[in-house]
N, CA, C and O atoms as CSV, one atom per row, in Angstrom:
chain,resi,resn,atom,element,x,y,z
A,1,UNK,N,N,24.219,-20.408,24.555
A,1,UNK,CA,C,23.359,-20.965,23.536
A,1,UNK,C,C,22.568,-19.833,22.884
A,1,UNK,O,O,22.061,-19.046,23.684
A,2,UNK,N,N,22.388,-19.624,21.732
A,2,UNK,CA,C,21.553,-18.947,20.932
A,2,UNK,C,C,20.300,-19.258,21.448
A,2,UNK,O,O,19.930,-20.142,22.222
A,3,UNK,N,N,19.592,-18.167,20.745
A,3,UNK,CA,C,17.843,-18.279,21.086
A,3,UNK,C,C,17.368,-18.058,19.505
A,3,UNK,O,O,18.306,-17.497,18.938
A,4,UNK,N,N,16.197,-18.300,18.517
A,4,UNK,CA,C,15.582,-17.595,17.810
A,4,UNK,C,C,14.082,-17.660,18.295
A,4,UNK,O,O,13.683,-18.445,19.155
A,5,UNK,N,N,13.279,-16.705,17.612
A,5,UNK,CA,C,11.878,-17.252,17.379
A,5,UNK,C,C,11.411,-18.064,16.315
A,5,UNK,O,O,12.019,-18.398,15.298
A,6,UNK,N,N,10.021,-18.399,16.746
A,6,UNK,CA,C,9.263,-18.761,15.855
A,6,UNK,C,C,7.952,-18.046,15.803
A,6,UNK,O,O,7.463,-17.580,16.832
A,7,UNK,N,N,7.346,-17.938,14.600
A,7,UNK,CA,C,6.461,-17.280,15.054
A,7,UNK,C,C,5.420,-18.280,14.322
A,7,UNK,O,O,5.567,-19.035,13.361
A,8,UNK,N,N,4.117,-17.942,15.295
A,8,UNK,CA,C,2.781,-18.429,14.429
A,8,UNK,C,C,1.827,-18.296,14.730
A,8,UNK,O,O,1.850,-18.161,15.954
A,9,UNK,N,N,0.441,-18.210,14.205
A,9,UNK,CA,C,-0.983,-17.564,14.242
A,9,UNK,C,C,-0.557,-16.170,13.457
A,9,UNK,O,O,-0.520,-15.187,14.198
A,10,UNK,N,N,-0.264,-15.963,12.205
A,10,UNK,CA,C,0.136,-14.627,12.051
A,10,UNK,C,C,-0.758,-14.249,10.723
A,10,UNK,O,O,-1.075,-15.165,9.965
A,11,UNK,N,N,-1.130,-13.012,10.466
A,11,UNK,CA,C,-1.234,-12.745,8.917
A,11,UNK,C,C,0.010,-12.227,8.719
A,11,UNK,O,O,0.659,-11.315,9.231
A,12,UNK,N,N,0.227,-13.209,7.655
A,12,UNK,CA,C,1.575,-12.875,7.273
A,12,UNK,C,C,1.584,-11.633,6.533
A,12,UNK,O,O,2.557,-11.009,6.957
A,13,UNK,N,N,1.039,-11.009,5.709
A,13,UNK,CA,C,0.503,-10.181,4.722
A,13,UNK,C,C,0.937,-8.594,5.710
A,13,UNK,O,O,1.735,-7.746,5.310
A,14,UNK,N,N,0.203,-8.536,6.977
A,14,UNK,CA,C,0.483,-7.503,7.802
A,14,UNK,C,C,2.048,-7.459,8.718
A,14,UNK,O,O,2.806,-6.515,8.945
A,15,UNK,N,N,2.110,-8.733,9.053
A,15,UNK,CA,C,3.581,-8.833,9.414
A,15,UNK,C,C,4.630,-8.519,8.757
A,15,UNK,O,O,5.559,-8.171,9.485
A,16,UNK,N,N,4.917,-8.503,7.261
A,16,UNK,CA,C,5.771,-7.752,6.514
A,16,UNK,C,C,5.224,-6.478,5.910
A,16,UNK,O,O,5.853,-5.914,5.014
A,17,UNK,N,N,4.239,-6.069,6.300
A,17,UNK,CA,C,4.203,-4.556,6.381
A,17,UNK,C,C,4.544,-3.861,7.293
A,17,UNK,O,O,5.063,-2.791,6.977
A,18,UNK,N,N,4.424,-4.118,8.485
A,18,UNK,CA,C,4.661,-3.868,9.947
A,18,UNK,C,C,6.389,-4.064,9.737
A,18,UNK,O,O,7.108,-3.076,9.890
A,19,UNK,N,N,6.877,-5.162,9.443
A,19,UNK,CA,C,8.722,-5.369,9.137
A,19,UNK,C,C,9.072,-4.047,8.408
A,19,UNK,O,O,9.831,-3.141,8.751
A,20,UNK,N,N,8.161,-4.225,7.102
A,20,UNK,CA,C,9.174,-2.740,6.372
A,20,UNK,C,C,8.870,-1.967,7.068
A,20,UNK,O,O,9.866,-1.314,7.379
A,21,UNK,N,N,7.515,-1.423,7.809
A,21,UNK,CA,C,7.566,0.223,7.962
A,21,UNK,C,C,8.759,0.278,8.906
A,21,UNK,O,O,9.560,1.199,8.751
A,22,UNK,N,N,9.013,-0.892,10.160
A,22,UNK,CA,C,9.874,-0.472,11.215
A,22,UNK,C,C,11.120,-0.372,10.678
A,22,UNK,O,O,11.653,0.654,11.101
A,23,UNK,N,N,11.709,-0.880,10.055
A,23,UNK,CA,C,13.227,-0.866,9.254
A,23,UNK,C,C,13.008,-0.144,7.936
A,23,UNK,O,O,13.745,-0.594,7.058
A,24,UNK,N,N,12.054,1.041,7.454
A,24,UNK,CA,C,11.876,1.569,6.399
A,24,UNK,C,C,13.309,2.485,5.824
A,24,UNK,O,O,13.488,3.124,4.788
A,25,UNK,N,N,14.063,2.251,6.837
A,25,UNK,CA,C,15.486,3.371,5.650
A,25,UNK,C,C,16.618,2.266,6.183
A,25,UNK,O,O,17.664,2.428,5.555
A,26,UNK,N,N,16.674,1.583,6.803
A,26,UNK,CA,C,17.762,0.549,6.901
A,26,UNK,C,C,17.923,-0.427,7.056
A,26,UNK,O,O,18.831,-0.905,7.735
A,27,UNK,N,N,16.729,-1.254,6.220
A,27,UNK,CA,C,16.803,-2.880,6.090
A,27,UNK,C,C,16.787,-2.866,4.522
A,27,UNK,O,O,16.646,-1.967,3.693
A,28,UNK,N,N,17.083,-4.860,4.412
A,28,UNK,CA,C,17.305,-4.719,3.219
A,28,UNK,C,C,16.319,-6.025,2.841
A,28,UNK,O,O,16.108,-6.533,3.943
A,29,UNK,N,N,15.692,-6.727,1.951
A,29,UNK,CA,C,15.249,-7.540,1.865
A,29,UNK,C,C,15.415,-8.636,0.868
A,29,UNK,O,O,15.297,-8.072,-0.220
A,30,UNK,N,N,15.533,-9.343,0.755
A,30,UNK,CA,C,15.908,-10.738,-0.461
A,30,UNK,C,C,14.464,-11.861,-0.260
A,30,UNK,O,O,14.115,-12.374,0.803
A,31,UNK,N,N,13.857,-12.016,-1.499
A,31,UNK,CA,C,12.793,-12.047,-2.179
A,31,UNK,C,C,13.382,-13.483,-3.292
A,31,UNK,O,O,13.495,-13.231,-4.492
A,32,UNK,N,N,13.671,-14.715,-2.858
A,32,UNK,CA,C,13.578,-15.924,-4.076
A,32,UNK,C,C,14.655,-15.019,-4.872
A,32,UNK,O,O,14.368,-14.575,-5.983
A,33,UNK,N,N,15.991,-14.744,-4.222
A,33,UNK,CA,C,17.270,-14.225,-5.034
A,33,UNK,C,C,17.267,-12.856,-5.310
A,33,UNK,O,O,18.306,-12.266,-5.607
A,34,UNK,N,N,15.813,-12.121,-5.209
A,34,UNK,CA,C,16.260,-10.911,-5.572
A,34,UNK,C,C,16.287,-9.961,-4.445
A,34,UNK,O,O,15.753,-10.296,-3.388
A,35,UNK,N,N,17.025,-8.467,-4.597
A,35,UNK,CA,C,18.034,-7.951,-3.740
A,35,UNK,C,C,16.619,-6.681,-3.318
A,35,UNK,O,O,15.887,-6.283,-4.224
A,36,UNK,N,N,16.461,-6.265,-2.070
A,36,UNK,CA,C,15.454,-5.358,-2.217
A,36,UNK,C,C,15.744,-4.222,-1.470
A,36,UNK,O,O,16.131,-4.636,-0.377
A,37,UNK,N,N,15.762,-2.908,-1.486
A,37,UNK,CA,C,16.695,-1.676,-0.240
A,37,UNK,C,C,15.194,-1.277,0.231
A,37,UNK,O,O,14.168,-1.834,-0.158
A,38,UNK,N,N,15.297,0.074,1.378
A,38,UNK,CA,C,14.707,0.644,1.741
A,38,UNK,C,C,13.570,1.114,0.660
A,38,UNK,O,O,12.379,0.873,0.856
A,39,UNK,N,N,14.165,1.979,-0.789
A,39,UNK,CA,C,13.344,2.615,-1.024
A,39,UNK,C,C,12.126,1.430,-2.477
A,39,UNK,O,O,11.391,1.935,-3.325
A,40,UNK,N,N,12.294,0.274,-2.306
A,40,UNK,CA,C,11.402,-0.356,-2.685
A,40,UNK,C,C,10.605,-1.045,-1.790
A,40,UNK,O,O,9.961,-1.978,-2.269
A,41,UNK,N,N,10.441,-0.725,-0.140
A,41,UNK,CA,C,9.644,-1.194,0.539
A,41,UNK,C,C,8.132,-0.833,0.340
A,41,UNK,O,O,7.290,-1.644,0.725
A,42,UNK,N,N,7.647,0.648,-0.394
A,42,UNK,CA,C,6.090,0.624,-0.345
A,42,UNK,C,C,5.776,-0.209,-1.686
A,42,UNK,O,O,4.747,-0.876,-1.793
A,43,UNK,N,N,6.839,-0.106,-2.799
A,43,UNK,CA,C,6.259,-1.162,-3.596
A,43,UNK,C,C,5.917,-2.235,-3.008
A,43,UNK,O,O,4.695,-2.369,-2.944
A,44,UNK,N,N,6.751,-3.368,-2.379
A,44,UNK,CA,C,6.642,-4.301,-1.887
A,44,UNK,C,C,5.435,-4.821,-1.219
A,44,UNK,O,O,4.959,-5.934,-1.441
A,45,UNK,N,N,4.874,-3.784,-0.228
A,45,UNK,CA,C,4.301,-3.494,0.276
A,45,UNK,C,C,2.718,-3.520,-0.399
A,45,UNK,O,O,1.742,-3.966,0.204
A,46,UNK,N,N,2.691,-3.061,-1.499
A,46,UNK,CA,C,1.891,-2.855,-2.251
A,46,UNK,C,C,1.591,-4.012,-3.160
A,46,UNK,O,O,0.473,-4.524,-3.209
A,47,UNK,N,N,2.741,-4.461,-3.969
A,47,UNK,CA,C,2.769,-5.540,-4.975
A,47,UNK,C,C,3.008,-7.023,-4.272
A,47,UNK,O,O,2.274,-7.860,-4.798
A,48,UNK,N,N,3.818,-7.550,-3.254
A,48,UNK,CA,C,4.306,-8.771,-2.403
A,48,UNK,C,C,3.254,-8.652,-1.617
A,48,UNK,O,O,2.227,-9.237,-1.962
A,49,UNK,N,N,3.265,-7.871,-0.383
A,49,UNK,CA,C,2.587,-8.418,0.589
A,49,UNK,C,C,1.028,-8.998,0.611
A,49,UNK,O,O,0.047,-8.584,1.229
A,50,UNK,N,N,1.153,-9.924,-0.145
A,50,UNK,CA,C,-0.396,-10.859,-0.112
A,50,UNK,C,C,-0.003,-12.013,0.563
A,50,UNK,O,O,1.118,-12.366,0.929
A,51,UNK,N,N,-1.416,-12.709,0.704
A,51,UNK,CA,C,-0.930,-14.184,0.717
A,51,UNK,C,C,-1.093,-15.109,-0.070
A,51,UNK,O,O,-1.193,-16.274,0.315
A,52,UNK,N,N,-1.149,-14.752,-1.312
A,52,UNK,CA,C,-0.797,-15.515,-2.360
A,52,UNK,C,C,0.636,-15.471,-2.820
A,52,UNK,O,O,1.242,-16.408,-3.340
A,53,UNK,N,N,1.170,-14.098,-2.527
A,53,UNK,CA,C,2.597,-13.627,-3.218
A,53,UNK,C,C,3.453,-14.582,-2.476
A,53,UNK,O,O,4.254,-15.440,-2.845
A,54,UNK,N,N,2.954,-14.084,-1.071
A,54,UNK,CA,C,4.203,-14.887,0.186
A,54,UNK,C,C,3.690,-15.710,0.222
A,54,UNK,O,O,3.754,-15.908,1.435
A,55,UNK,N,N,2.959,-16.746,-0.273
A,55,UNK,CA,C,2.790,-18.510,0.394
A,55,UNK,C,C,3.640,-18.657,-1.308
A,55,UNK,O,O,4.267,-19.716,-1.345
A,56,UNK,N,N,3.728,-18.082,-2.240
A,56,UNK,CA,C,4.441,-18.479,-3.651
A,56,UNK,C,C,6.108,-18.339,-3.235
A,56,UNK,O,O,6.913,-18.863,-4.006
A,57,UNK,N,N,6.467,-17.842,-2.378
A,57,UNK,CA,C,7.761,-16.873,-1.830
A,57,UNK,C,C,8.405,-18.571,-1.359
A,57,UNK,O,O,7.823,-19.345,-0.600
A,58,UNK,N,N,9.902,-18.854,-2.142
A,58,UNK,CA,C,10.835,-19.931,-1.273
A,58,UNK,C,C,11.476,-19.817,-0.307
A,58,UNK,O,O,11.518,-20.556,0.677
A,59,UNK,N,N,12.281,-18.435,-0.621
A,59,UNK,CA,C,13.555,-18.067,-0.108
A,59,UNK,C,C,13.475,-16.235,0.350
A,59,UNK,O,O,13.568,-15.362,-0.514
A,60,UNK,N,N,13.269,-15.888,2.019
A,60,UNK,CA,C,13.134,-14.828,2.389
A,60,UNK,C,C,14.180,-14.293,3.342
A,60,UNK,O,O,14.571,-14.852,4.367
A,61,UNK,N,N,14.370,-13.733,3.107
A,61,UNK,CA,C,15.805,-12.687,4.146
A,61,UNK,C,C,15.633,-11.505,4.381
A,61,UNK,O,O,15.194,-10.892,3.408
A,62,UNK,N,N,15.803,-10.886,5.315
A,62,UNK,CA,C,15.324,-9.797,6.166
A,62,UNK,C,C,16.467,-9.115,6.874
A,62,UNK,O,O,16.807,-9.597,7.954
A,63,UNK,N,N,17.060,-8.135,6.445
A,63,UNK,CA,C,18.468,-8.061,7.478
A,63,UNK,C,C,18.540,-6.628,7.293
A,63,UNK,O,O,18.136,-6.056,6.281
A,64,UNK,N,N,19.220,-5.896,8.589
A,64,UNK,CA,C,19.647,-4.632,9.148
A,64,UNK,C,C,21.148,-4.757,8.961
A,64,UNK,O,O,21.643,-5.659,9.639
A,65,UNK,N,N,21.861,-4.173,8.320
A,65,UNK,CA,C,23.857,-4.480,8.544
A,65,UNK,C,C,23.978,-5.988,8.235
A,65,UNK,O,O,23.635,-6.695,7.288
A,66,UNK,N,N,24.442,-6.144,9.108
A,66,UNK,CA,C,24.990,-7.775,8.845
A,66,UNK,C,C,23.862,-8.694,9.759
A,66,UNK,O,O,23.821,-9.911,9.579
A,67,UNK,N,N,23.163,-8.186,10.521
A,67,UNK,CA,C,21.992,-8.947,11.426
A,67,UNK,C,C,20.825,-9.323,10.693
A,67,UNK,O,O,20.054,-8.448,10.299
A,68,UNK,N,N,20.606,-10.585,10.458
A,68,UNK,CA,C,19.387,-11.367,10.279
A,68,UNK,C,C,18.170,-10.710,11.258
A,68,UNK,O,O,18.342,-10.786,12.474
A,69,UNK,N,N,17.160,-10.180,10.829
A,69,UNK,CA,C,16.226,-10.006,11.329
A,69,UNK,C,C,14.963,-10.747,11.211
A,69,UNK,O,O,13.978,-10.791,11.948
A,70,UNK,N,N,15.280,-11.391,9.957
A,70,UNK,CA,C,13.633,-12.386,9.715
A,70,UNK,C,C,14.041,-13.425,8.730
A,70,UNK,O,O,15.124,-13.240,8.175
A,71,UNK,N,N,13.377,-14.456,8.429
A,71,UNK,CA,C,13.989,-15.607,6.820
A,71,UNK,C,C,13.122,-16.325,7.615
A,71,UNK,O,O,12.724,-16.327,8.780
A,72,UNK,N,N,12.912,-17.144,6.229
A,72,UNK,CA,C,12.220,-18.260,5.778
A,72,UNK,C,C,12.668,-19.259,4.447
A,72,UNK,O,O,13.019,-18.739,3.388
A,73,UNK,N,N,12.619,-20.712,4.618
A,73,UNK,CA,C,12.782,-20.961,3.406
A,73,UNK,C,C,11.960,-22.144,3.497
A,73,UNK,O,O,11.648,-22.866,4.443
A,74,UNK,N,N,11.667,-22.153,2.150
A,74,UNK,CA,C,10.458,-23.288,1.580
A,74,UNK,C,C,8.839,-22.472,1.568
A,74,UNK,O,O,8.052,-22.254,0.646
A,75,UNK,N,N,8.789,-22.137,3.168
A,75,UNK,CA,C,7.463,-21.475,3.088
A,75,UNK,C,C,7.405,-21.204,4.560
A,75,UNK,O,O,8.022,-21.766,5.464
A,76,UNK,N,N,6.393,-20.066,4.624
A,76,UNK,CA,C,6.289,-19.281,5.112
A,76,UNK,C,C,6.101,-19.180,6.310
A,76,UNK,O,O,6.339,-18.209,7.029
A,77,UNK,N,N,5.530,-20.486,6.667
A,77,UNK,CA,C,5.081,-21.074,8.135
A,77,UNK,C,C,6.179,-21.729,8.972
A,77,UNK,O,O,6.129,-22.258,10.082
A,78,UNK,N,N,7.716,-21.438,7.661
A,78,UNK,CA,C,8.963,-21.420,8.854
A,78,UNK,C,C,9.664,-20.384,9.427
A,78,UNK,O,O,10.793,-20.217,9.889
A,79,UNK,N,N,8.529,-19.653,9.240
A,79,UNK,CA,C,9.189,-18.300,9.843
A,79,UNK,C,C,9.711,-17.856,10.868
A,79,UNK,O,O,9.051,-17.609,11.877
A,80,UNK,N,N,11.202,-17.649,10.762
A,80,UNK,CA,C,11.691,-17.478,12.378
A,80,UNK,C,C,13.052,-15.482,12.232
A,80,UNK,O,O,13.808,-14.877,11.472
A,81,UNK,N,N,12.461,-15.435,13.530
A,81,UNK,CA,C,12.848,-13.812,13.716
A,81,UNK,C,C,13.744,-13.829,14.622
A,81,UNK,O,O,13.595,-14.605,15.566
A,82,UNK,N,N,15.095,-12.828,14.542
A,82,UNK,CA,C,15.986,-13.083,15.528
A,82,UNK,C,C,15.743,-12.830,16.514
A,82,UNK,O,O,14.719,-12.151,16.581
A,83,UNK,N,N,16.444,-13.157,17.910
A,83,UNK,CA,C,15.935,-12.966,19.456
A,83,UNK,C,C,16.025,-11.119,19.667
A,83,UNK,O,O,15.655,-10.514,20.674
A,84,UNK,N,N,16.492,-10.638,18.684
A,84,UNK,CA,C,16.619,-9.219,19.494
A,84,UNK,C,C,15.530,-8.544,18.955
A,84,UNK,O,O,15.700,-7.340,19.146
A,85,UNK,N,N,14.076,-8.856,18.137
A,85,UNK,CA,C,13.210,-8.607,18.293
A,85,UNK,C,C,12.519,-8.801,18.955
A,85,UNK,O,O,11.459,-8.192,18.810
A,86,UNK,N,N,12.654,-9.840,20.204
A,86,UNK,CA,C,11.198,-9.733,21.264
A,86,UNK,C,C,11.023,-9.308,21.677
A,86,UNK,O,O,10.477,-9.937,22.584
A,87,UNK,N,N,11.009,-7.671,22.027
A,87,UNK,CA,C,9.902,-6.769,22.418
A,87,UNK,C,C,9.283,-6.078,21.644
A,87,UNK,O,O,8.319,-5.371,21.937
A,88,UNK,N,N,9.869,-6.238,20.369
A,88,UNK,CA,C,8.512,-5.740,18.831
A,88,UNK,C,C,7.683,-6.924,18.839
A,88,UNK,O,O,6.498,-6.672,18.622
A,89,UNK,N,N,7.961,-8.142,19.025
A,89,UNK,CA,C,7.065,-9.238,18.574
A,89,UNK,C,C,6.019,-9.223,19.979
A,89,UNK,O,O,4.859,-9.615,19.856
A,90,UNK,N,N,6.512,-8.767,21.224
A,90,UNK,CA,C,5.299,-9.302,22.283
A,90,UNK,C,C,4.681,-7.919,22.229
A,90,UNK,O,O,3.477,-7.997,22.473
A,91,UNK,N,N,4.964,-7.060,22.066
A,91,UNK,CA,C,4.275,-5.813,21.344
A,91,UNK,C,C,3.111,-6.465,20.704
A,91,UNK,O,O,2.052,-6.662,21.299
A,92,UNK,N,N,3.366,-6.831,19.334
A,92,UNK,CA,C,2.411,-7.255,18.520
A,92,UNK,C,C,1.610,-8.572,18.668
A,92,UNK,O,O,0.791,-8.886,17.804
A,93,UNK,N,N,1.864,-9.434,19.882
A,93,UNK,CA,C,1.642,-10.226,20.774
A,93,UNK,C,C,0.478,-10.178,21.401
A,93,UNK,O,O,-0.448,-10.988,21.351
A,94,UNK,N,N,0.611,-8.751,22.258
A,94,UNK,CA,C,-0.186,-7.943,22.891
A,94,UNK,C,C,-1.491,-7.801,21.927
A,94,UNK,O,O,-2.615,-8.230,22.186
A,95,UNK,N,N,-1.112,-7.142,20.825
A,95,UNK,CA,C,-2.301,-6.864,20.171
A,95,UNK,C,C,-3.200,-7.994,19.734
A,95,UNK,O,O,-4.340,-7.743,19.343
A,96,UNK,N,N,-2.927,-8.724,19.762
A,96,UNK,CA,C,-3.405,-10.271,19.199
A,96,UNK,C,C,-3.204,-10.452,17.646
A,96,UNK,O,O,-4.019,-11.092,16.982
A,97,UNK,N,N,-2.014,-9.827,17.059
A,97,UNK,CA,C,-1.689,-9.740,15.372
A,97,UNK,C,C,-0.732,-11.307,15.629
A,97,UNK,O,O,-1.153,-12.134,14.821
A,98,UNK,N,N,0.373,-11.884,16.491
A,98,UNK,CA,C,0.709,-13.036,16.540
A,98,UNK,C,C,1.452,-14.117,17.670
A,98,UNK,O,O,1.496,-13.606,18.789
A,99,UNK,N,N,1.755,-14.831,17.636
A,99,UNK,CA,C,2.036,-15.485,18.768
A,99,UNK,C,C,3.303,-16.252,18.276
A,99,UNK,O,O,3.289,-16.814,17.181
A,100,UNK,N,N,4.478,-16.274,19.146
A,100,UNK,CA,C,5.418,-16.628,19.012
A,100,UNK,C,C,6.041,-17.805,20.150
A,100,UNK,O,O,5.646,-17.823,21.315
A,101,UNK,N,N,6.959,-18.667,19.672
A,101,UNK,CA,C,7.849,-19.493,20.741
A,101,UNK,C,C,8.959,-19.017,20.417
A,101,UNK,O,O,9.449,-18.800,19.309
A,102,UNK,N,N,9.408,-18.835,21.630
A,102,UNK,CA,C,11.789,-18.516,21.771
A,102,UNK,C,C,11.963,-20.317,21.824
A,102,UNK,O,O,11.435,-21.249,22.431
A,103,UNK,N,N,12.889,-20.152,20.936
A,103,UNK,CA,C,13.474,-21.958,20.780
A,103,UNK,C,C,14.861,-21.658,20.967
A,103,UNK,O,O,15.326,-20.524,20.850
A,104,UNK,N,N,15.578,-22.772,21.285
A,104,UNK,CA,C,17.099,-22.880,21.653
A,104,UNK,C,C,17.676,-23.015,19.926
A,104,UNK,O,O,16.937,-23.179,18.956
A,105,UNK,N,N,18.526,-22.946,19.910
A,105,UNK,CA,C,19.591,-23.063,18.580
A,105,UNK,C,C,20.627,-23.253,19.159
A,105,UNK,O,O,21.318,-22.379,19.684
A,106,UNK,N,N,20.961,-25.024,19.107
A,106,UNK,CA,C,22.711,-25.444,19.869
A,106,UNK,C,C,22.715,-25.854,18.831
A,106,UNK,O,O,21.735,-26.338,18.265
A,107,UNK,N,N,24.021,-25.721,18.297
A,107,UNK,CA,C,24.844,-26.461,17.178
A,107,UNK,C,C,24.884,-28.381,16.990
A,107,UNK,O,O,24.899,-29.212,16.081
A,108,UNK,N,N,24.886,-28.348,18.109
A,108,UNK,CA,C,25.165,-30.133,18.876
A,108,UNK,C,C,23.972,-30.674,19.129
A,108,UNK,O,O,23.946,-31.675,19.844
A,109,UNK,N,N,22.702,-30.114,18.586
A,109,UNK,CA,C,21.345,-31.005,18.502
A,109,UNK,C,C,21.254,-31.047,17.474
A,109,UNK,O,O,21.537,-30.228,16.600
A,110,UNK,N,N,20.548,-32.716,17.417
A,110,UNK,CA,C,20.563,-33.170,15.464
A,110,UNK,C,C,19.231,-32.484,15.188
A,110,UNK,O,O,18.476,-32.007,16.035
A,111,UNK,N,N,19.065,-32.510,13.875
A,111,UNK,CA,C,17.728,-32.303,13.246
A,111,UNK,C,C,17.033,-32.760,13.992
A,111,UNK,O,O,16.746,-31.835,14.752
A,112,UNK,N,N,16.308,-34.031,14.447
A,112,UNK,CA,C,15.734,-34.512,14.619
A,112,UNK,C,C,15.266,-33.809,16.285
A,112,UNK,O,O,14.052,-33.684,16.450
A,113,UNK,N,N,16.189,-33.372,17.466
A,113,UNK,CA,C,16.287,-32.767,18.378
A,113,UNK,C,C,15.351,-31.347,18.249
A,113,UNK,O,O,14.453,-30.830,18.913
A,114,UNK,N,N,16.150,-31.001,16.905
A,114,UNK,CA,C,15.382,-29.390,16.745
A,114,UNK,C,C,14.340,-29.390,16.480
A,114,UNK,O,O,13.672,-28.462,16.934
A,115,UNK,N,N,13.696,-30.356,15.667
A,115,UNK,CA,C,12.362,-30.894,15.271
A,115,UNK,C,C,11.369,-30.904,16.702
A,115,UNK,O,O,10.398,-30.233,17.050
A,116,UNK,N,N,12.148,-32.027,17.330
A,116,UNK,CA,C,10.874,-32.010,18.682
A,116,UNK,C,C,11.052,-31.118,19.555
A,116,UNK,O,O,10.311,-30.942,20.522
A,117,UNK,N,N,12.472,-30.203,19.177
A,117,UNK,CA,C,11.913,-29.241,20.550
A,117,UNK,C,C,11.598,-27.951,19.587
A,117,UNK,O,O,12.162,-26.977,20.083
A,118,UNK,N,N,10.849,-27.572,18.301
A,118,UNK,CA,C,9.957,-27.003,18.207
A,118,UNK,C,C,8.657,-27.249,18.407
A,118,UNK,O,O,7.787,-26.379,18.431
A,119,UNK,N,N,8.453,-28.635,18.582
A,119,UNK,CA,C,7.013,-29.421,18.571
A,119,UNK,C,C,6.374,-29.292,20.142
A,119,UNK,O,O,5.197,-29.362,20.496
A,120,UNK,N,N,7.980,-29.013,21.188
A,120,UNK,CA,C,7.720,-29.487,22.524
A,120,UNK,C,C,8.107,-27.813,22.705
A,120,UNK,O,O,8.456,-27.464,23.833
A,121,UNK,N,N,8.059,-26.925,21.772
A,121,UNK,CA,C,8.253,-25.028,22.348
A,121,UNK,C,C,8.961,-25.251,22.926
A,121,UNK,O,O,8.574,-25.332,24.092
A,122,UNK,N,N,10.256,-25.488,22.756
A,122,UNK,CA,C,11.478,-25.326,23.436
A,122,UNK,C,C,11.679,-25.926,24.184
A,122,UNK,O,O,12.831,-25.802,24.600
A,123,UNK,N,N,10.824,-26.952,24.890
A,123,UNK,CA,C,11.524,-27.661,26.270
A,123,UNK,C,C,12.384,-28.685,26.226
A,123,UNK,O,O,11.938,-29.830,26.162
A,124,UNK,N,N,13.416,-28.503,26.247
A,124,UNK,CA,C,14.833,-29.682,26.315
A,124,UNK,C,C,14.313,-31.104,26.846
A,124,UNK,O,O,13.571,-30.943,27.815
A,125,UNK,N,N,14.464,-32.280,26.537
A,125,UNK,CA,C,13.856,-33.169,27.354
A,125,UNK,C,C,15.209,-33.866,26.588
A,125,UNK,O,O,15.714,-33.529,25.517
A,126,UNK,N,N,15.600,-34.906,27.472
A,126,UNK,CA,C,16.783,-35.699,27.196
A,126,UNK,C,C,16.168,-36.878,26.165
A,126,UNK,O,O,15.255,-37.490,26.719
A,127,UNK,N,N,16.510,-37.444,24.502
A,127,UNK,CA,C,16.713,-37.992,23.944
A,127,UNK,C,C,17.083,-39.489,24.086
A,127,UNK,O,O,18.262,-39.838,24.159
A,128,UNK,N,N,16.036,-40.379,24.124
A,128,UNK,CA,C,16.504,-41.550,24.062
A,128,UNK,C,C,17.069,-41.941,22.867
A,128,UNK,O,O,16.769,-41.178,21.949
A,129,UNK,N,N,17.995,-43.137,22.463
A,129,UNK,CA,C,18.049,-43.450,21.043
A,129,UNK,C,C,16.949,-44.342,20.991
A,129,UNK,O,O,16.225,-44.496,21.974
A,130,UNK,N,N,16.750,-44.997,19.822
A,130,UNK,CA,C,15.493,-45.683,19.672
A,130,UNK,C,C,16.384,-47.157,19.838
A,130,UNK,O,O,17.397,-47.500,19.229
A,131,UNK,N,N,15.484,-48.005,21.069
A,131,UNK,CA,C,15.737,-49.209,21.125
A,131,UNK,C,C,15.793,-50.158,19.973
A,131,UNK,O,O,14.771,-50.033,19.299
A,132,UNK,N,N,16.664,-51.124,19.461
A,132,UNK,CA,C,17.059,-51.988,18.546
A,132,UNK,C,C,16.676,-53.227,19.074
A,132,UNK,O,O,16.557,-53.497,20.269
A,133,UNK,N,N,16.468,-54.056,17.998
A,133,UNK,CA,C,16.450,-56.004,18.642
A,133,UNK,C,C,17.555,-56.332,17.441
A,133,UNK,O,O,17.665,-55.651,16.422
A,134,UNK,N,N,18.214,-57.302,17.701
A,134,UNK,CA,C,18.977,-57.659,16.593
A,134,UNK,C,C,17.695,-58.798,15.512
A,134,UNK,O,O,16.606,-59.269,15.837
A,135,UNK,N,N,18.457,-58.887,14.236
A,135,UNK,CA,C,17.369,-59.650,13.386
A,135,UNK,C,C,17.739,-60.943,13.480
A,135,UNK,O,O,18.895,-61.354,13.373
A,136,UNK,N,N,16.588,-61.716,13.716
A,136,UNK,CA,C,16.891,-63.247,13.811
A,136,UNK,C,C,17.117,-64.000,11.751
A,136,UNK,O,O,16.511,-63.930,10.682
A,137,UNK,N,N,18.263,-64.578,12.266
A,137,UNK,CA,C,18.403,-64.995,10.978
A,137,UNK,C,C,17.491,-66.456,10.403
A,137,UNK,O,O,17.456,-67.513,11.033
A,138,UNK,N,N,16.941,-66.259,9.352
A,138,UNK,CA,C,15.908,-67.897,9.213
A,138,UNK,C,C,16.944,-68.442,8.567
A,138,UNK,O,O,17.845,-67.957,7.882
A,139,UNK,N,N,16.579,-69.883,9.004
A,139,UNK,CA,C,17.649,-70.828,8.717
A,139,UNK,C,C,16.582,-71.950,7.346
A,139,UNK,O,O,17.107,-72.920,6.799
């Protein structure tokens, strides 16, 4: 089974400064469609990283090669980081900059599954369906 994070309690604003400097010559970034390399990270840095820019931000992608390192879509507070950052994230953990949950990612849990076991930080709990009555017909 896959793992990702989640992260939250964060300034987001410092968290993607902290992203570019660590991947500063070999990440790439996508910004609401547009394409971003290494050497526009201090712009970014400079001009994006607010929290006005990123709570305006839909669509975020974060990637080294072909590895997802960070994304979000809709907003910002779905922010989830791949598992092979958790020892940069409890790093920054440590410092009290943010706090994260490791959640499962199975293919074979519905939405609704993934929903409560971000709500329940990952803990699997077996799924009832929701009890039915049949409808009485008025005569």
């Amino acid at each position: 089974m896959k793992r990702c994070i989640c992260i939250s309690k964060v300034n987001h604003a410092e968290f993607f400064r902290l992203l570019f400097d660590r991947y500063a010559t070999s990440g790439r970034a996508e910004i609401d469609c547009k394409d971003f390399g290494p050497d526009a990270f201090e712009r970014l840095k400079r001009e994006w990283c607010s929290s006005r820019k990123i709570r305006d931000t839909r669509e975020f992608r974060f990637s080294v090669g072909d590895r997802e390192v960070a994304s979000f879509h809709d907003s910002v507070d779905e922010l989830f980081v791949g598992i092979e950052e958790e020892d940069w994230l409890h790093e920054l953990s440590n410092q009290g900059l943010l706090r994260f949950h490791i959640l499962p990612v199975d293919g074979s849990l519905s939405l609704f599954q993934r929903i409560k076991a971000w709500f329940t930080r990952g803990q699997k709990e077996p799924i009832q369906p929701p009890q039915t009555t049949p409808l009485k017909r008025r005569v």
